[in-house]
C-alpha positions in Angstrom: -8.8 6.2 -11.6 -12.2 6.9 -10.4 -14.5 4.4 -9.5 -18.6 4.6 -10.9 -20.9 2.7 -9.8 -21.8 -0.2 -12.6 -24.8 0.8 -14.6 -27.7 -1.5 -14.3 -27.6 -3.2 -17.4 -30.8 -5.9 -16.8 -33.5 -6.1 -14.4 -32.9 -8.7 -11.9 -35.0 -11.4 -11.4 -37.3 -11.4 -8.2 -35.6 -12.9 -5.4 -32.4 -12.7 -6.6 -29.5 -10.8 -5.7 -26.9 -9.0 -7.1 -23.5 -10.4 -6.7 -21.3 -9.5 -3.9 -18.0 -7.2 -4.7 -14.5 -9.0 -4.8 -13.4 -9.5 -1.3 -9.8 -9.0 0.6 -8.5 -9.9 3.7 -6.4 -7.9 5.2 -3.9 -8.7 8.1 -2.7 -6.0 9.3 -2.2 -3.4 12.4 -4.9 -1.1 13.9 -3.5 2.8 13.2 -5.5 5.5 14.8 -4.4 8.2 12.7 -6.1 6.7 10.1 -3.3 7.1 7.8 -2.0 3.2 7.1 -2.6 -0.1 9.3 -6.0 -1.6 9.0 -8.0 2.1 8.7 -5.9 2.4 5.2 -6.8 -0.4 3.7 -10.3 -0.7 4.6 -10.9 3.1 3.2 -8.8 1.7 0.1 -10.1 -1.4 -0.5 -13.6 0.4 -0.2 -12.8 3.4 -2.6 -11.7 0.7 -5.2 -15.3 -1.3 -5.0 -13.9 -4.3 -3.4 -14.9 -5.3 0.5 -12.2 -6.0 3.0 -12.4 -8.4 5.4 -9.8 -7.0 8.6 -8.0 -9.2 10.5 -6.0 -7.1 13.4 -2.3 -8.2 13.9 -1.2 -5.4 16.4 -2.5 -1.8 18.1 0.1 0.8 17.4 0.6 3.8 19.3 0.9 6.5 16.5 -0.1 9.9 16.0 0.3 11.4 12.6 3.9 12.3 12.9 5.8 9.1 14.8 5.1 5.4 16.0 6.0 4.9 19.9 5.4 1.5 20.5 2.8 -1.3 20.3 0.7 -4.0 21.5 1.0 -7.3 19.9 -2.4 -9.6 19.8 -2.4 -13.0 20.6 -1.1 -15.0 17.7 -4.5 -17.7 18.6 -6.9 -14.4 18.5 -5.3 -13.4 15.2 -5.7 -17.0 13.3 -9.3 -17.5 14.9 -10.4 -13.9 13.7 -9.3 -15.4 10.0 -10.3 -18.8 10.1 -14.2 -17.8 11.8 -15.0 -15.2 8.8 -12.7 -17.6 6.3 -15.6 -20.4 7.0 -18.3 -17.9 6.1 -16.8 -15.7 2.9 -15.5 -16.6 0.1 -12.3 -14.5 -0.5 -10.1 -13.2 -4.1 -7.3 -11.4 -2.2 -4.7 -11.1 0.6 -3.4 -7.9 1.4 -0.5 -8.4 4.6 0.6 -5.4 6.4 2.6 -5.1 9.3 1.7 -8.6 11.4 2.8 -7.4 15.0 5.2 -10.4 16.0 7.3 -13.5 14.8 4.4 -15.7 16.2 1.7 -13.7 14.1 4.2 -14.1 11.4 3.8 -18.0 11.6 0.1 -17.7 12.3 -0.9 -15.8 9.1 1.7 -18.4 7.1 -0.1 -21.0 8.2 -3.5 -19.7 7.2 -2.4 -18.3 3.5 -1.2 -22.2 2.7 -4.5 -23.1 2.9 -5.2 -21.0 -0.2 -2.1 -21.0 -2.1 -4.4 -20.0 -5.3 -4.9 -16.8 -4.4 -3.2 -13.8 -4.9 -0.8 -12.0 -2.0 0.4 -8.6 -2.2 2.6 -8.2 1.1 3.7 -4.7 2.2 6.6 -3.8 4.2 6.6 -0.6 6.0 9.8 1.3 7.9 9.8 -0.9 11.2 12.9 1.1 12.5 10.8 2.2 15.7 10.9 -1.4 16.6 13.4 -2.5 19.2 16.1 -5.0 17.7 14.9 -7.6 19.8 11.6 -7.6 18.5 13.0 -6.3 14.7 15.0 -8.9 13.8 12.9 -12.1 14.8 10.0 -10.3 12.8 11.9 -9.7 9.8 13.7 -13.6 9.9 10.3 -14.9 9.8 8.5 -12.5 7.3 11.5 -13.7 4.9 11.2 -17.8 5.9 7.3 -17.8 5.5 5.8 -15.0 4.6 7.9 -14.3 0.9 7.5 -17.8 -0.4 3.6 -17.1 -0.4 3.6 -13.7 -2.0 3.0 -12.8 -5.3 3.9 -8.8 -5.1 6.2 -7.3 -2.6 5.6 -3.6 -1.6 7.8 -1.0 -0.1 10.1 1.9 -0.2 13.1 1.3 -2.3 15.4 1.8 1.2 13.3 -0.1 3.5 13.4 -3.3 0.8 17.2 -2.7 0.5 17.6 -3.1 4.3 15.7 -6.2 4.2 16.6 -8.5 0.7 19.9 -7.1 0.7 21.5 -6.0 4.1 25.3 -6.8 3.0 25.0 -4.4 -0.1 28.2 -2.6 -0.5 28.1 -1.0 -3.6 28.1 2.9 -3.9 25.0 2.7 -6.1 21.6 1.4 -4.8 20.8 -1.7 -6.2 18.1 -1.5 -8.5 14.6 -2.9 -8.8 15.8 -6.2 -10.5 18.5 -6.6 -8.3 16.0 -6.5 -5.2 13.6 -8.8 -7.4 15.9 -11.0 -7.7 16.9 -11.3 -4.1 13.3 -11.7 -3.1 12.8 -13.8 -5.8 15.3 -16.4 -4.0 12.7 -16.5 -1.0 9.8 -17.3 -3.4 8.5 -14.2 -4.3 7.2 -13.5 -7.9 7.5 -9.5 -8.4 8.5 -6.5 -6.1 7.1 -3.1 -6.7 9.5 -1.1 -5.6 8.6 2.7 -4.6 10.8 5.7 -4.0 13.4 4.8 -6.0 15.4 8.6 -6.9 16.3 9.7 -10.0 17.7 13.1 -11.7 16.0 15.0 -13.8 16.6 18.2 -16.0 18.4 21.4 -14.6 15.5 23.5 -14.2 15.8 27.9 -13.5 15.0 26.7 -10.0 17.6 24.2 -9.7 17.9 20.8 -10.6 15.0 18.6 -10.8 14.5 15.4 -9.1 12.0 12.5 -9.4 11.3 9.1 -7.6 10.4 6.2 -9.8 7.9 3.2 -8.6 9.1 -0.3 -10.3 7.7 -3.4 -11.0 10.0 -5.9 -11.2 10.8 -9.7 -11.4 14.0 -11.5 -11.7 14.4 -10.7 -15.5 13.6 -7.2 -15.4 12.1 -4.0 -15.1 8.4 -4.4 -15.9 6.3 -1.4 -15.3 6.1 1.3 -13.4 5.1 5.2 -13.1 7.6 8.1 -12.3 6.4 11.1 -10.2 7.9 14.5 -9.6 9.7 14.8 -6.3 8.0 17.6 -3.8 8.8 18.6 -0.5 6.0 17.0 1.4 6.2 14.1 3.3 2.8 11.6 3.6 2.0 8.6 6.0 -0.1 5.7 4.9 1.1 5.9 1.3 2.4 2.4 1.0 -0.5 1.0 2.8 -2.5 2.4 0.3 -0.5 1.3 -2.7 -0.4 -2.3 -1.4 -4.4 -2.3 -1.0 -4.9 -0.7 -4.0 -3.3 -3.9 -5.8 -4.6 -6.2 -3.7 -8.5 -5.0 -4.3 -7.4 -4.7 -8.1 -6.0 -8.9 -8.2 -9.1 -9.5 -6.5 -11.5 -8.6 -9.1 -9.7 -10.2 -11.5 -7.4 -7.7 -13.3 -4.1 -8.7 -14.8 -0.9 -7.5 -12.9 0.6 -4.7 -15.1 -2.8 -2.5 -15.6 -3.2 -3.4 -12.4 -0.2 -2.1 -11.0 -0.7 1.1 -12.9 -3.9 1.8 -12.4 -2.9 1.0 -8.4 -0.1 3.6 -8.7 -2.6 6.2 -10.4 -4.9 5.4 -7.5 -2.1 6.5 -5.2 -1.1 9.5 -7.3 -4.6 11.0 -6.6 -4.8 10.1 -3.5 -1.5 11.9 -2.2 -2.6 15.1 -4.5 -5.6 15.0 -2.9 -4.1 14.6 0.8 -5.2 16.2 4.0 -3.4 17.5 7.3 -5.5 16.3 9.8 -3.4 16.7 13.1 0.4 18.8 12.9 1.8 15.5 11.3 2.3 14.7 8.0 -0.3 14.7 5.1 -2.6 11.9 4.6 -4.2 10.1 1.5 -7.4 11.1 0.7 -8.6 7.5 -1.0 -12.2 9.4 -1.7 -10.7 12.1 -3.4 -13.1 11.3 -6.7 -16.3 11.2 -4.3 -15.8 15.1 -3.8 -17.6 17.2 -5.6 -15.9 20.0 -7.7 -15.1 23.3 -6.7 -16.9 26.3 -7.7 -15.3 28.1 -10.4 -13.1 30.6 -8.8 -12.8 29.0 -5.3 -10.6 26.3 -3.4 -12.2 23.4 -2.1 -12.6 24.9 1.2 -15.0 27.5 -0.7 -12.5 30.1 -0.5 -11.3 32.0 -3.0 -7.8 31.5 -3.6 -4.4 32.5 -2.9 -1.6 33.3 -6.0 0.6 30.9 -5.5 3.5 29.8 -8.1 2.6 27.0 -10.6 3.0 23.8 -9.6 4.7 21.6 -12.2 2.7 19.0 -12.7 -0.7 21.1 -12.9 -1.8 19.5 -9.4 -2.4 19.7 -5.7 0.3 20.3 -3.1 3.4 19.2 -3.4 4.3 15.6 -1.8 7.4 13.5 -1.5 6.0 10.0 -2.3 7.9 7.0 0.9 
């Protein structure tokens, strides 16, 4: 996808002005790498011509290779950050990220129930550098209030296995529908489900492998997009998936182009990526607003390197979590 500005198609009337973009509010943690948190879904939201509206939940201590450790805002600052810009802006969209606490848990519930009419896509990151204490009362009350409120649930095929079905004992995963359907028991209408790993065909260099990204509900697989499995690992990816959708529900798309067009989003955005710090890669969400590269040269201006083909006929290779 690549977003172009809307053509003019009448003059507007003196005085008047234009109507504002679809807008989404975000709950979710400041990051500053930059890669996911409340930095990824304002750059995502913004590259997808919607306006978000960020409500911080927690500052993490991150660089781009690892989380350390956190501190939680006051579950009162949190809900009065919503409700003061909730009584000036008209919203389309939730997006809900990582909240910082069981309390802030509660406090964002309690605010989306006041607008049960409008779409929530809820993403759940790897919170495995939490300490149990502090892990499990989060993920009791994500499940309790959060779920029942959300439309589509987003996350890594592992990390929703861990949390819809912890008891799972069977030697294969479980698959998408499976993990819609145990969400599904908590209220929630569809999962997207990324990361999930398939085999693909023997290839000279061995055999290929893939990761699928699933929608699902209760009854089925829906839609979803399959990408080639590289060895490169991102941060900020989900984030970016999650906001994608949410900004794409907020102007008014239906769910299934939505979700593809969300997952092509993300597809450009990882080929695209950027090493900032010795970390892992980050999504560039602005990868259509740079220009081309002269013929013969990288981006960098450069000309380039032989290097083997890549598969798919794009950037650097990238392990999609």
């Amino acid at each position: 996808m690549t977003p172009d500005p809307t053509p003019a198609t009448a003059i507007e009337e003196p005085g008047t002005e234009p109507p504002p973009p679809a807008c989404v509010m975000c709950f979710n943690a400041s990051d500053p790498s930059g890669a996911g948190g409340m930095a990824g879904d304002v750059a995502t939201i913004s590259a997808m011509g919607a306006h978000a509206l960020p409500v911080v939940t927690s500052i993490v201590m991150r660089d781009t290779a690892d989380t350390f450790d956190q501190h939680e805002i006051d579950a009162d600052a949190v809900a009065e950050q919503a409700r003061t810009i909730l009584e000036d802006v008209t919203i389309s969209g939730w997006k809900v990220g990582f909240l910082g606490s069981a309390d802030n848990v509660s406090a964002v519930a309690e605010i989306l129930s006041d607008y049960t009419e409008i779409p929530l896509v809820s993403y759940l990151p790897s919170l495995s550098w939490l300490e149990d204490d502090q892990l499990q009362p989060y993920l009791d009350a994500f499940r309790e209030l959060i779920l029942p409120a959300t439309e589509v649930l987003v996350g890594n095929h592992k990390t929703l296995q861990d949390f819809l079905l912890p008891d799972w004992d069977s030697e294969r995963p479980p698959s998408a529908r499976e993990l819609a359907v145990a969400a599904g028991e908590h209220g929630t209408r569809y999962v997207l489900v990324t990361g999930v790993m398939l085999a693909g065909k023997a290839s000279t260099k061995g055999p290929e492998q893939y990761i699928d990204n699933v929608l699902a509900s209760p009854q089925g697989a829906i839609t979803g997009e399959k990408f080639e499995r590289f060895d490169a690992a991102f941060i900020g990816a989900g984030d970016t998936l999650a906001a994608a959708l949410a900004a794409l529900l907020a102007a008014g798309s239906e769910l299934e182009p939505a979700v593809s067009e969300a997952l092509s989003f993300l597809d450009q955005s990882l080929d695209a990526g950027f090493r900032p710090g010795m970390g892992q890669i980050v999504p560039d969400r602005f990868f259509w607003a740079l220009p081309p590269p002269e013929e013969g040269e990288d981006a960098d201006g450069a000309m380039p390197e032989p290097e083997p083909a890549d598969p798919k006929g794009k950037g650097a290779p990238r392990r999609v979590h």
